[in-house]
N, C-alpha and C positions, 0 to 999 in steps of 0.2 A: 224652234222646237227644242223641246229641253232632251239632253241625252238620256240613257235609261243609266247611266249611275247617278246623274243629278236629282232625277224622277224617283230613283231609288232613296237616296240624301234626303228627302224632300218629304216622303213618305213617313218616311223613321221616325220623327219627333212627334207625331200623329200617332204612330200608332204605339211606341214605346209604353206608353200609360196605359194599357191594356196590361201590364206586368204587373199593376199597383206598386213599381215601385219608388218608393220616396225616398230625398235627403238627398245624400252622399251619393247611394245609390243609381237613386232617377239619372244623376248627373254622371256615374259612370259607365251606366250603359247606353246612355246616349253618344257616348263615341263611338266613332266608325269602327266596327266587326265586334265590338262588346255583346251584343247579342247574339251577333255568329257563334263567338267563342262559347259562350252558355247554352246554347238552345244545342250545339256537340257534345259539349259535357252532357248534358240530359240523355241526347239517342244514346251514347256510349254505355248507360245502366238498361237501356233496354233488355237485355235479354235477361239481365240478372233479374231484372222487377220481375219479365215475364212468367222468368222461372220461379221465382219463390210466389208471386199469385198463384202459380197452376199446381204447385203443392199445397199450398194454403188449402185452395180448392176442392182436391183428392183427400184435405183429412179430412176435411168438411164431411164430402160426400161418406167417407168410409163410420165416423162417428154418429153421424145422424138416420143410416141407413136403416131401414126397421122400424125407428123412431117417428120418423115422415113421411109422411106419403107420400109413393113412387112418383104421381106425377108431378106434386111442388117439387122436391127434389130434382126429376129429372128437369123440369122447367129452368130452374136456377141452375144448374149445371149447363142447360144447353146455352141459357143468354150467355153465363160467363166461358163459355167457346169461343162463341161468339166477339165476347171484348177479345178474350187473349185473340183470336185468328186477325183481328180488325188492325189492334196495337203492334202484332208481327209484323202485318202488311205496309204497314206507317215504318216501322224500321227499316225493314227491307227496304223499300222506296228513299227513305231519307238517304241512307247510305248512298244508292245508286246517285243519285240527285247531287250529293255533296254538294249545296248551297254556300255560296262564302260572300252573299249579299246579306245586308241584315232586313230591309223587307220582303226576303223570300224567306230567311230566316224564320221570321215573325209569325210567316203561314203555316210552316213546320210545328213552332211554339204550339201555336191553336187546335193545330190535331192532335200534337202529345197530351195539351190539356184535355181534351174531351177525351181520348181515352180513358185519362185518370179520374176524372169526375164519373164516366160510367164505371170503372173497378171500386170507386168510395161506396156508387151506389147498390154495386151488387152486394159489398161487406154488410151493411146499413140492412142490406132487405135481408140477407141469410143472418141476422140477429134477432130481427123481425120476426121472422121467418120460424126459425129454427130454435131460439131460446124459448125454456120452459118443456121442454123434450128432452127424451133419453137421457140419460146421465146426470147429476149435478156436475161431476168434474167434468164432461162433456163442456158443458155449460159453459164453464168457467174457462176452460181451454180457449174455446172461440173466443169468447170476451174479450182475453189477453192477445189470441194472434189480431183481432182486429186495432188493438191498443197497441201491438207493436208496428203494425202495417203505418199508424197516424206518424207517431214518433221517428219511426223512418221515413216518413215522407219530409222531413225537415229538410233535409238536406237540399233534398231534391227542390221540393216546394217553395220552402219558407222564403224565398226571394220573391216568390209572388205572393202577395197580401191575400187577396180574393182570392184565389185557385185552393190558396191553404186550407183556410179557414171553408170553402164550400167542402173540399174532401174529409177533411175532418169533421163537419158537421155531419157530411152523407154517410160517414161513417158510424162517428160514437154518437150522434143524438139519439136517432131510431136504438142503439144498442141502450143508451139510458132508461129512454122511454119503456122501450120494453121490458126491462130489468124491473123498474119500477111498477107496471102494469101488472105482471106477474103474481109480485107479493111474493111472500113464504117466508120462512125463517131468513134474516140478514138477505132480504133481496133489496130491502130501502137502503141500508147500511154499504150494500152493495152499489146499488145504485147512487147514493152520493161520494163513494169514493171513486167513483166514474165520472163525474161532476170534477171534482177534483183536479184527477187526470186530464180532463178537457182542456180545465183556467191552467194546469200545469202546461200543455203542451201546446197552447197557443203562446203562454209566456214563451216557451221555448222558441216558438217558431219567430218570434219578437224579437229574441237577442241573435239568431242564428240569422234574420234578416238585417239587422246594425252591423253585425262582426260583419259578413259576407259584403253589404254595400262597403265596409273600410278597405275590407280587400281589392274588391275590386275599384276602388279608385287607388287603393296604392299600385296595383298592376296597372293603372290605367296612367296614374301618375310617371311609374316607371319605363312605359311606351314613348311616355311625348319626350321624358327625359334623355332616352335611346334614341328614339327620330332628332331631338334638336342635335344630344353629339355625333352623330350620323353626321349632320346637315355642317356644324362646325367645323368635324374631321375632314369632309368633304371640301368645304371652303380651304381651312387649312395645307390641305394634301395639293393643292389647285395654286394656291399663294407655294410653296415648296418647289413644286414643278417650273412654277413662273421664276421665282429665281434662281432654280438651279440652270434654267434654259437661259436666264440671263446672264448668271458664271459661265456657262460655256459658251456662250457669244463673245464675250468679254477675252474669254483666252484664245477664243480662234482666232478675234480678230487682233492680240496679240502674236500670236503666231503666223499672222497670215503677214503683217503689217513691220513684225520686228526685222525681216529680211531688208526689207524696202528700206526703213527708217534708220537703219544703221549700214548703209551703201556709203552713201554721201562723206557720214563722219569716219566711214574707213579711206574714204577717198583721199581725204583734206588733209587726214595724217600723213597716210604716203607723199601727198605732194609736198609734204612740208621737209619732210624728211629726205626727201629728196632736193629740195631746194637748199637746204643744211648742208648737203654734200656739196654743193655748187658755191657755198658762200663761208665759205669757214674760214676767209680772213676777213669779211666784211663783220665788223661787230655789231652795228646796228640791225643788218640784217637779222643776224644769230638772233639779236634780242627779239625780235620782232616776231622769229618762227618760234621762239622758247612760249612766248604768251598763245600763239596758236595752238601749238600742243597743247599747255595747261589749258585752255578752254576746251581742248579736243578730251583729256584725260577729267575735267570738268563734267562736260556735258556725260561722257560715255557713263561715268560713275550715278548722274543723278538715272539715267538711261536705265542703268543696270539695277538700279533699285526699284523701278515702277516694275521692270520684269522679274525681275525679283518678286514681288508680292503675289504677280503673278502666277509665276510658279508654283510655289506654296500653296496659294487660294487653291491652284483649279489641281492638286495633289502630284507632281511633278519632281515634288524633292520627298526622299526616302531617308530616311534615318539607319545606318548600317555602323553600331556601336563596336567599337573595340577599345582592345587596353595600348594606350600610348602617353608617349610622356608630352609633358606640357613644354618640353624646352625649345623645340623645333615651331611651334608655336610662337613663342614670345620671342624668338630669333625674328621671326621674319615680322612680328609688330616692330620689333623694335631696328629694321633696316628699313621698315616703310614709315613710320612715326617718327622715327629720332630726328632726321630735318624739319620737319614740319613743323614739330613739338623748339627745335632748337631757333627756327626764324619766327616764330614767335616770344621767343626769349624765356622757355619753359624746361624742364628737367622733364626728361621722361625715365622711370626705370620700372624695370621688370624681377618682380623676386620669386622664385619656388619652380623653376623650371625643373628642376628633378623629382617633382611629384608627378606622381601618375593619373590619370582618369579613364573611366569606362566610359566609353561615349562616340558618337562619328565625330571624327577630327577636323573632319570639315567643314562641320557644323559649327562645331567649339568656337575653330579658326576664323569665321565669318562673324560668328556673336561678338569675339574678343577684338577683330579689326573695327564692328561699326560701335560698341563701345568706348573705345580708345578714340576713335575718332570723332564722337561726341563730347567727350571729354578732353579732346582740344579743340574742339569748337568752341565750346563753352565758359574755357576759361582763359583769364586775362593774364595772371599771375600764380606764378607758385608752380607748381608741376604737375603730374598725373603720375599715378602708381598702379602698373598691372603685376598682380601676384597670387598664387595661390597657395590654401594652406588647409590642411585637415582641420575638421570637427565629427568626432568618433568616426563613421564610416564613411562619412561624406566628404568631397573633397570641394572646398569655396575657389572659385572663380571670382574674382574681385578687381575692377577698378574703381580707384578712386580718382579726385582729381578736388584742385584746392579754388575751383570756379564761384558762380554767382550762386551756385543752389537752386531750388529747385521749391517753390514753396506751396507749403501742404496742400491746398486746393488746385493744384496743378499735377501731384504725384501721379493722377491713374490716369490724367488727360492725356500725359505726355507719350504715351503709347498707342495713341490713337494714330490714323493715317490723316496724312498732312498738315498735323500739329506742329510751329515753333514758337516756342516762348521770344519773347521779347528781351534783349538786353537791351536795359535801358544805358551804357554804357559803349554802345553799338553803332554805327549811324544803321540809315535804317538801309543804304544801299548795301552795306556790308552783311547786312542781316538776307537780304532777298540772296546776297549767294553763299550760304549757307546749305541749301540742299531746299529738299521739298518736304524734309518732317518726316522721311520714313523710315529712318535707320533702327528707330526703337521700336514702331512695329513691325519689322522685321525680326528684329531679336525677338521680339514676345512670342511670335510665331515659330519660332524658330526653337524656340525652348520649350514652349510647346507640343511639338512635332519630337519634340525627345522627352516630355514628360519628364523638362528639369526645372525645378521652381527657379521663378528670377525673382529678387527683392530689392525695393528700394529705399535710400536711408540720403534723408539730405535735410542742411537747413541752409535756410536763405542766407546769401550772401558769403557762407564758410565753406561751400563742398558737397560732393554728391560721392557718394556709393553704391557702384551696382553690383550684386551678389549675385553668379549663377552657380545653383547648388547640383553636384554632380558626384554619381558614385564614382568611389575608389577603384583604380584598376591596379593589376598588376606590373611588375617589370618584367620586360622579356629582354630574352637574351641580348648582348650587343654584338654588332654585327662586330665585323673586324673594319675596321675605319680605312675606307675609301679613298687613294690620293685625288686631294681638291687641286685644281687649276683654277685660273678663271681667265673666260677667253677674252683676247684682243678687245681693244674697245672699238678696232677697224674690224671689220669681216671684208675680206677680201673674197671675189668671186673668180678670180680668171681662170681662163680656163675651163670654167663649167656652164653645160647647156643646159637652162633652166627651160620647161615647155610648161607655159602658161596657158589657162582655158580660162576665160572672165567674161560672164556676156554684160557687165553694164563697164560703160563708152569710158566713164570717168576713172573706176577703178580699174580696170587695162591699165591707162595711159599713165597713172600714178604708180604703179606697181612696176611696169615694164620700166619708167623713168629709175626707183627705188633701184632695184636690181641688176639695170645696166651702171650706175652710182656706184656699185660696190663691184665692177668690174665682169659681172656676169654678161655669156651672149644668150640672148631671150627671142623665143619662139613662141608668139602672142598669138590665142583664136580667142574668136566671141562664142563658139558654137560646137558643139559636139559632134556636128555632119562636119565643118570645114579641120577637128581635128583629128575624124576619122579618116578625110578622105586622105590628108598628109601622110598618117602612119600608113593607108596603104602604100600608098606611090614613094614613101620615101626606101631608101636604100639603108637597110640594119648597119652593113657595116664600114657605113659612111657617115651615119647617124648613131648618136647614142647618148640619150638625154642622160644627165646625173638627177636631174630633178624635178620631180611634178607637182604643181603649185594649182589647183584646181578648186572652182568654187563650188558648193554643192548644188547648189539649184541653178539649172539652167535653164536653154529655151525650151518651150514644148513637152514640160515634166520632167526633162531629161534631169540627170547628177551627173556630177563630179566623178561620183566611180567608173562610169561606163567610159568616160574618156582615161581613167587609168587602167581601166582592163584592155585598153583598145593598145595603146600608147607599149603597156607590158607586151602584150601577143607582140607587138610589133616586135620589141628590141628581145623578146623572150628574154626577157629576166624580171624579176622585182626590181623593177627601179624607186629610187625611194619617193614618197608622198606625202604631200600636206593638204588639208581640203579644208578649205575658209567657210565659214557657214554665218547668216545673218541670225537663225534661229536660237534660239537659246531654251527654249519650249519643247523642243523636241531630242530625245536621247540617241546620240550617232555612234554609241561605244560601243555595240557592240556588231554594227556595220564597220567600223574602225580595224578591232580585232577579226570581223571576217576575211577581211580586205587589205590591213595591214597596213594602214597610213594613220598618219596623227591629227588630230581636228585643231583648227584657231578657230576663234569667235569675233565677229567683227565687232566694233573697229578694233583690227589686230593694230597695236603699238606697234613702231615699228624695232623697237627693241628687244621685243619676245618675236618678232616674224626673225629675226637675226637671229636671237638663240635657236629657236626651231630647226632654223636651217644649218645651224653648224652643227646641233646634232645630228641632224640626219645624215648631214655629208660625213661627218663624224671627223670635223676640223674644233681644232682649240686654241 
């Protein structure tokens, strides 16, 4: 069984044609609520119609009184009661009803029409009726309100072909005919400028049904246009959602995953480094830990670029602009770059360190390291040139490099994610370690995030230029220059109690190895219950760690802090802190500043785990 909107659907196109109407038309109110929306326009002039008929009516009765006999008179007055009380009651009911189906609609339509066909017909008969009596201007008066009653019904009507033309016939025919019947001075004359009026007001009601069908298909047009962007937006809004829900799957399970997957390579380093301690007259050995490192310092950097994009994608890194000079910058490209650049048999120099830029430095600092470092990758011969230098307000960030180039249909690839071009001058094993292709979508990101144009300028074979465009900062005061040391290239421990917390097996055993090497005594847990239960039972003033080495995430949700708050209550003082963390995803600075310890990021070098620690102990 069909449902009652399908029953409804089904109906519609049946009984639509009952409107007469054609073209454009037919075809726009044949869509779904088109007739709804018409047939409320209609009720909506009810009461005005009602009230200007029942005026109409009252001048009627007031001009002709005297003139007609009380009971025609009263007769035609009482049927047109009659219409209006009938036409109210259809109002009122329609209202109450509010129909928003179009074959109930359609039922509505058919009472309003028959009202109106019996108000054509009362017009039609009080001309009948009533012309040829009392007054000439009388007369004439009628004639014209019933000629205005036609003409106003355009609106209303003229989308219905038949409805029109039967009201206006029920109206001005009988008004011709009798005009004509009459006779008298200018009553023919009259009467065919009534004719006239007729052929004039059915043309009218002609164009007012063409104009009114273009309407309404351009509204009808502009429904399905609204319903289809509706249904796109919709699709759209839905595709959106699906990969935003897939960027943030992508970064949790970077975040969930980064701890885990940089264990291991924290581990391998400490045992190396610690095995370096053990073999430092064995030169073959040395060699053999120096390649593990660089694979360790290898892996860790291609590592730190996938989290790297990371980051960035899923909004993790902030742009926090100020004014700083560029020299402390290119100091430290050029202590990290200049071997690299020099065993490859290349010149590296740095020009314009004493200009200034507005910008986050750390940002800068990162563009200009995986710049430089693409730009010895890339090149065979000749050297690299990082420098900057004013153009009016702007200040250019610029390396060059005197490489293979970079050729034109490669220019915007080349900052795509996991893009490397080919040197053909390369073998191809040399080429696979080269990175994974994402240093320069990093930088585009990156410059991006600071709203700094980057530009590229290269021809094959001669050289590449990359341009990052950066406002001008100012100079700020100089400090008073700082005396430099630079510590031991031994870090000696003795004498100090290092209390270690590690819950993975491997990095314990490398760590505790590390740190006994360098002559520390080391107090190793896996667990934040076995380093609570020690701080109770131990004795404060028999115990007194110098240092706590703790990693953030433990067993059972637990951190890193809770075993240095446990550790401090014990010895009641701030002892100092280092808290190792896999995460890189997640911001611990300002847990850090709560709490008062310095964060490393695994895999900690064991180089920077040295420096750390003689800051803290505050040895040089």
């Amino acid at each position: 069984m069909a449902a009652p909107a399908d029953r409804a659907a089904a109906a519609l196109p049946a009984a639509t044609p009952s409107t007469d109407a054609a073209g454009p038309l037919a075809a726009a109110l044949a869509a779904p609520g088109a007739l709804t929306d018409r047939v409320h326009a209609l009720y909506s002039y009810a009461t005005t119609s009602n009230l200007s008929y029942t005026l109409a009516a009252v001048m009627f009765v007031v001009l002709f009184h005297g003139s007609v006999a009380t009971a025609l008179l009263g007769g035609w007055a009482a049927l047109f009661v009659l219409v209006i009380a009938g036409r109210a009651w259809t109002a009122w009911s329609y209202r109450r009803a509010a129909p928003s189906d179009d074959a109930v609609s359609l039922v509505w339509l058919r009472a309003w029409n028959a009202g109106t066909l019996a108000s054509g017909a009362l017009w039609g008969a009080a001309a009948w009726l009533f012309y040829g009596r009392g007054e000439p201007l009388h007369q004439l008066a009628m004639v014209l309100v019933i000629y205005a009653f036609c003409v106003g019904s355009t609106p209303l009507l003229g989308w219905q072909r038949t409805i029109f033309f039967a009201y206006i016939g029920l109206s001005l025919v009988p008004t011709i005919a009798k005009v004509w019947l009459v006779g008298g001075p200018g009553s023919h004359g009259l009467a065919a400028v009534a004719v006239l009026i007729l052929a004039m007001t059915v043309r009218l009601g002609r164009n007012y049904r063409d104009s009114f069908g273009e309407l309404v298909e351009l509204k009808a047009r502009a429904q399905r246009l609204a319903a289809q962007l509706r249904a796109e937006t919709a699709v759209a809004e839905a595709a959106r959602r699906e990969a935003e829900l897939a960027n943030r799957a992508k970064t949790q399970f970077f975040a969930a995953a980064s701890h885990d997957l940089r264990q291991p390579l924290h581990a391998l380093g400490l045992f190396a480094e610690a095995l370096r301690q053990k073999s430092k007259r064995d030169d073959e050995t040395t060699q053999l830990i120096n390649s593990i490192n660089a694979s360790v310092d290898a892996l860790d950097g291609l590592f730190s670029e996938l989290l790297d994009i990371t980051k960035i994608d899923s909004g993790g890194v902030e742009a926090r602009p100020a004014d700083f000079a560029l020299d402390e910058v290119f100091r430290k490209i050029k202590l990290h770059f200049e071997p690299i650049a020099f065993e490859k048999g290349l010149q590296l120099k740095v020009r314009g360190g004493h200009r200034h830029a507005h910008a986050d430095p750390l940002l800068v600092e990162r563009i200009a390291r995986n710049l430089t470092a693409n730009a010895i990758r890339y090149t065979n011969d000749g050297g690299v040139l990082v420098c900057a230098r004013t153009r009016g307000s702007k200040l250019l960030l610029q390396v060059w490099d005197s490489g293979v180039g970079i050729r034109e249909a490669d220019r915007e690839r080349v900052f795509d994610e996991f893009v490397q071009l080919r040197d053909a001058g390369v073998a191809a094993d040399a080429q696979q370690r080269k990175g994974l292709g994402l240093g320069l979508s990093i930088v585009r990101r990156l410059s991006a995030l600071m709203n700094a144009p980057l530009s590229l300028r290269s021809r094959s074979g001669h050289g590449t230029v990359f341009t990052l465009e950066l406002p001008q900062g100012r100079a700020r005061p100089a400090a008073e220059p700082q005396p430099r040391s630079s510590a031991p290239p031994g870090l000696t421990l003795e004498r100090r109690l290092v209390v270690m917390i590690e819950d993975d097996p491997a990095v314990k055993s490398g760590l505790e190895v590390l740190l006994e090497s360098w002559g520390a005594s080391v107090i190793a847990f896996d667990s934040l219950q076995a380093c609570r239960q020690w701080a109770q039972a131990a004795e404060p003033s028999m115990l007194q760690p110098d240092l706590i080495i703790a990693d953030y995430r433990l067993e059972s949700g637990h951190t890193g802090i809770e075993a240095i708050r446990a550790l401090r209550e014990m010895a009641d003082r701030p002892i100092p802190a280092i808290v190792v963390t896999g995460s890189v995803l997640s911001s611990h600075e300002r847990e850090a500043g709560e709490h008062d310890f310095h964060l490393l990021v695994k895999p900690v070098v064991p180089g920077r785990l040295r420096a750390m620690i003689a800051f803290k102990l505050g040895l040089r």
